[in-house]
N, C-alpha and C positions, 0 to 999 in steps of 0.2 A: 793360636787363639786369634778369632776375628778383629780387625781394629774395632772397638768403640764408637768412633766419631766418624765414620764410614758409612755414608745410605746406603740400604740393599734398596734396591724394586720396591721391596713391600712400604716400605718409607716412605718413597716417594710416590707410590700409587696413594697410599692414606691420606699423605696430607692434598693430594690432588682432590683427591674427594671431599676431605673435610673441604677444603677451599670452594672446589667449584659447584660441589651437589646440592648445596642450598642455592647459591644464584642461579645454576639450572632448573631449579625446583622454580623459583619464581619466577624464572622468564617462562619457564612452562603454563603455568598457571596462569599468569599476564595473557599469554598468545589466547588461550582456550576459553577466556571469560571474554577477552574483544571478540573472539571467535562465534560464541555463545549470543553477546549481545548482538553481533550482526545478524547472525541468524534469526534472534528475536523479532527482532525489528522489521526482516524481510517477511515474518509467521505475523503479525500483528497487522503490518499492512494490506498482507493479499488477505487477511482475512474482515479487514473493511471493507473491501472493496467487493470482497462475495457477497459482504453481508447487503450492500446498499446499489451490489450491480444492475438494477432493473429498477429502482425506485424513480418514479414520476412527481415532480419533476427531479433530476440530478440534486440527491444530500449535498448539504453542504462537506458530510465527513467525507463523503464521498471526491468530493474536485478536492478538497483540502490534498486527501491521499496520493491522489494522480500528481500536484504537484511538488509531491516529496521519492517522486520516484526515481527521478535521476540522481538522485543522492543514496539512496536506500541500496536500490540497485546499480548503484554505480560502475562495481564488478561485471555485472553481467549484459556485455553490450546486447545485446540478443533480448534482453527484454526491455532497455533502454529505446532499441528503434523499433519494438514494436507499440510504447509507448509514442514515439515521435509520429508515426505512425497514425495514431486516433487522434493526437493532437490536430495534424493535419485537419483531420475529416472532420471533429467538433469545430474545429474553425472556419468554416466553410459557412456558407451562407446560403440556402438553405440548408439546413442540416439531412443528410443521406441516412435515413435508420437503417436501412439496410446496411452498408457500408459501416455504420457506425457500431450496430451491434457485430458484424463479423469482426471486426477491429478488434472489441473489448474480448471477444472470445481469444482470437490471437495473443493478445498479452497476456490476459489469464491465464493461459493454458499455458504459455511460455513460464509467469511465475511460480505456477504449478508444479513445473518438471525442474526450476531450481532448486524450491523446497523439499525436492524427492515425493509428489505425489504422482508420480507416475500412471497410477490406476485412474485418477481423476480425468477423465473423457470431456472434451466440450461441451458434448449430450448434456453431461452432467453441470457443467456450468454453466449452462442455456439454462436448465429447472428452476424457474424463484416460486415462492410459493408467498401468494399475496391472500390474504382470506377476502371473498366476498365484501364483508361488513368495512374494511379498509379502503377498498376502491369506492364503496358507494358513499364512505363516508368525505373521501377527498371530494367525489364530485360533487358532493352539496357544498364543502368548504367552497369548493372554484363557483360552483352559481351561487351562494351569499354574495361571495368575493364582489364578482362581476356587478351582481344587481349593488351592490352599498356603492360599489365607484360609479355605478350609472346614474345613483340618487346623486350622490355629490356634487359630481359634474353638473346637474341638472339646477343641485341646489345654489351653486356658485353661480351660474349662471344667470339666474333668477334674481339672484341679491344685488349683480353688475349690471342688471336692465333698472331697480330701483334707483340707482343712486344716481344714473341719468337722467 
């Protein structure tokens, strides 16, 4: 007759599980939701940055994003210095579009193959699509713009010749 008070195997493999397959459960879960939210956050960014990469003059969401890039993508030094990268070239004096737009293409395109879009070609992230009535619509905003600061100037001006 077996002893009693004797573990086999199977005893010991049970309470191993009952022990450890809940806190494996949870450390699993933990890893795959930080996991998840990283990934969020890397899908949320580059997809500002698509959305407002050609807009005139630069969104504000737009520079907001670029400087949350070395955090975001922290992991990924390959899009970090392609970030460092346009930095460089936006801060230059006068600004290079040329330069500037191949930049933004390189990082894009870099984000792109972290998030797995593989298929996404720079062709493809070169296409913005601006409607007509948009563009003709800023350019009156910029010549109101200009003519009101032209009046003002003119009118301050006017009112400091008075009071001499």
């Amino acid at each position: 007759m077996p002893d009693p008070t004797a573990w086999s195997l199977k005893d010991i493999a049970t309470v191993f599980a009952l022990f450890f397959g809940p806190i494996c459960a949870v450390g699993l879960t933990l890893w795959h939701q930080r996991r998840s939210e990283a990934r969020g956050a890397k899908q949320r960014l580059f997809v500002t940055l698509m959305g407002h990469r050609k807009s005139i003059p630069i969104s504000l969401e737009w520079a907001q994003s670029l400087n949350v890039i070395d955090v975001i993508y922290a992991d990924h030094p390959k899009v970090v210095g392609k970030w460092h990268e346009l930095y460089d070239i936006v801060c230059t004096n006068p600004l290079n579009e040329a330069k500037f737009q191949h930049a933004v293409l390189e990082m894009m395109s870099e984000m792109a193959k972290v998030l797995g879009y593989r298929s996404l070609q720079q062709t493809d992230i070169d296409k913005f699509y601006v409607p007509e009535t948009h563009a003709q619509q800023a350019s009156r905003n910029f010549d109101v713009q200009t003519e009101f600061l032209r009046v003002l100037k003119a009118s301050k001006s006017m009112s400091q010749g008075k009071d001499n």
